[in-house]
N, C-alpha and C positions, 0 to 999 in steps of 0.2 A: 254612776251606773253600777258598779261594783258593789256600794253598798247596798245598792237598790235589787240586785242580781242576790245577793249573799242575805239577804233577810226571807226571801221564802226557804221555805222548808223539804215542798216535795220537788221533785225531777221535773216536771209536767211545768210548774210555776215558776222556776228559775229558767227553764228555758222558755216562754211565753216570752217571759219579760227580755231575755237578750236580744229575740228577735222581733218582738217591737218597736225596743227603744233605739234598737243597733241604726236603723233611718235616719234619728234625731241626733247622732253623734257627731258632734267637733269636729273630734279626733279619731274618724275611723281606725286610724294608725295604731291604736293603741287597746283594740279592741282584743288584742290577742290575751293582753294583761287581762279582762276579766275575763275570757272562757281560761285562764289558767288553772283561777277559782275553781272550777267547777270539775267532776268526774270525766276521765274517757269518754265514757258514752256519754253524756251532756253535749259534750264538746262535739261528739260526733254526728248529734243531732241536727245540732246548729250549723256546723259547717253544710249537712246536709240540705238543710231549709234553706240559709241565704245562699248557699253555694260559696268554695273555700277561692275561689275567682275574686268575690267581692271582699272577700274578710283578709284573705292574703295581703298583707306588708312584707317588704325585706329588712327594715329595719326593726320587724317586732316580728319573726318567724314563730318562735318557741311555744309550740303548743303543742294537741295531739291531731292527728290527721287521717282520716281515713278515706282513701281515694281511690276512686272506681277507674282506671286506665281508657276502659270506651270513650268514657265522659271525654270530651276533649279539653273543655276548661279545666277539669281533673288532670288532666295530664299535662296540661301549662303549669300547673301548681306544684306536680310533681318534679317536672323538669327546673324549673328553677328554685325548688330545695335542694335535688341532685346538685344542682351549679352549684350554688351556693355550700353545699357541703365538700363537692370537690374544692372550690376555691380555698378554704380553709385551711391556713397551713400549721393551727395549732397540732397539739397533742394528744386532743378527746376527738371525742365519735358524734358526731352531733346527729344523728339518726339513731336515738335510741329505739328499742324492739320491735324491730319494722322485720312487718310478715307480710309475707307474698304470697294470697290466698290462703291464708289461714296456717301457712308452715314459715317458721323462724329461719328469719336468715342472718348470717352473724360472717359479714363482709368488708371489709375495706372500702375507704369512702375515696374510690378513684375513677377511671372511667369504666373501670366494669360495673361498676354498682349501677347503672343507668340500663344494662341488659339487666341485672339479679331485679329489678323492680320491676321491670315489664314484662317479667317472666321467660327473659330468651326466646323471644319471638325472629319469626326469622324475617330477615330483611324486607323492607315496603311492606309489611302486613301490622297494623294496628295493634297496640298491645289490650290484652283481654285480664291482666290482671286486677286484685282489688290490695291494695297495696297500705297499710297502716303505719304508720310511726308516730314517736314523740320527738318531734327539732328538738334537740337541748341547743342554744345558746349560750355560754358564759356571758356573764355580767360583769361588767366594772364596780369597782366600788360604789363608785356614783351614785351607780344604780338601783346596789343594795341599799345603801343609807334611804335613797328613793323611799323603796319598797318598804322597807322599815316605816321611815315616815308617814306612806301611803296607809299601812295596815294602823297606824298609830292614830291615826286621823279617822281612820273608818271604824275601830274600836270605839275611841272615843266620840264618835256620831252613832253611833248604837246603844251608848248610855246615855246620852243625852237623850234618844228615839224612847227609852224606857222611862227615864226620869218622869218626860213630858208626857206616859199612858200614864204612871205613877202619880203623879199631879193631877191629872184628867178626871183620876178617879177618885181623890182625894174631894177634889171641888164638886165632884157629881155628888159625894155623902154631904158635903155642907151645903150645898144648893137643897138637896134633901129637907135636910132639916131647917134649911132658913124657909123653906115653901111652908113646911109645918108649924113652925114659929109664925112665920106671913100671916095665914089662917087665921090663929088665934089671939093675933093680935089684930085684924081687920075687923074681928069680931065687939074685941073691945073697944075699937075704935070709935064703930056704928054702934053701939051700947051709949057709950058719952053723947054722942050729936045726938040724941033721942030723948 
């Protein structure tokens, strides 16, 4: 799907195709890896269309997010990146440029962070923010070597996609010329039988 997503060209056709073939997927789990591919706002499209409920995994978080707090599946998604970022006992910040209605919030990922995204709403009243970030996750090596491979395999299915227009069009000019040749030799052919 990835290579499939990474061969159109405009906004409009790369997201068509996420969110048609996103149904036919395996491995929904890993759908995060191809809107990674793609711009913010792509990404932001898509979560919007299928809803970030369906495309949400914990074990492939790391993408961009942009989540309306009314939405209540929105704010399931929210709450369990918060967890997930509080749980984290590394070093980095795994909510990279998360804004809280359109202003930068630059906070500690502990239990305050779960008011700074709902916008300090006050107790039992539903949060009305529209909340943005990118999960950063680290990677294991593993994973890189992965991804490397991944991208190594999907390069190399793109020359291969061109080779075989390359060929296509090679055969279209001899098929050409063998229809031309055909002709003129069916000509002399019914010349002889006559």
């Amino acid at each position: 799907m990835r290579s499939l997503v990474a061969l159109y060209k405009t906004p409009a056709h790369r997201i068509m195709t996420a969110v048609l073939l996103f149904r036919r997927l395996l491995d929904p789990h890993n759908f995060a890896r191809v809107l990674r591919l793609l711009p913010d706002k792509e990404q932001a499209e898509i979560g919007k269309r299928l809803g970030y409920i369906n495309i949400f995994h914990p074990a492939e978080p790391g993408m961009y997010y942009l989540l309306d707090l009314k939405n209540s599946k929105d704010r399931e998604v929210a709450y369990k990146l918060y967890k997930m970022a509080w749980a984290d006992d590394e070093n980095h910040k795994n909510m990279l440029n998360l804004t809280v209605d359109g202003r930068p919030k630059n906070i500690t990922e502990d239990e305050k962070l779960w008011l700074a995204m709902c916008g300090m709403v006050e107790f039992g009243k539903e949060p009305r923010a529209v909340v943005s970030l990118t999960y950063w996750q680290p990677y294991s090596r593993e994973s890189a070597a992965l991804t490397i491979q991944i991208w190594w395999r999907m390069m190399s299915s793109h020359l291969k996609i061109l080779r075989a227009v390359r060929m296509q069009d090679k055969f279209k000019k001899i098929a050409g010329m063998a229809h031309t040749l055909k002709g003129d030799g069916d000509e002399m052919v019914d010349a002889a039988w006559k």
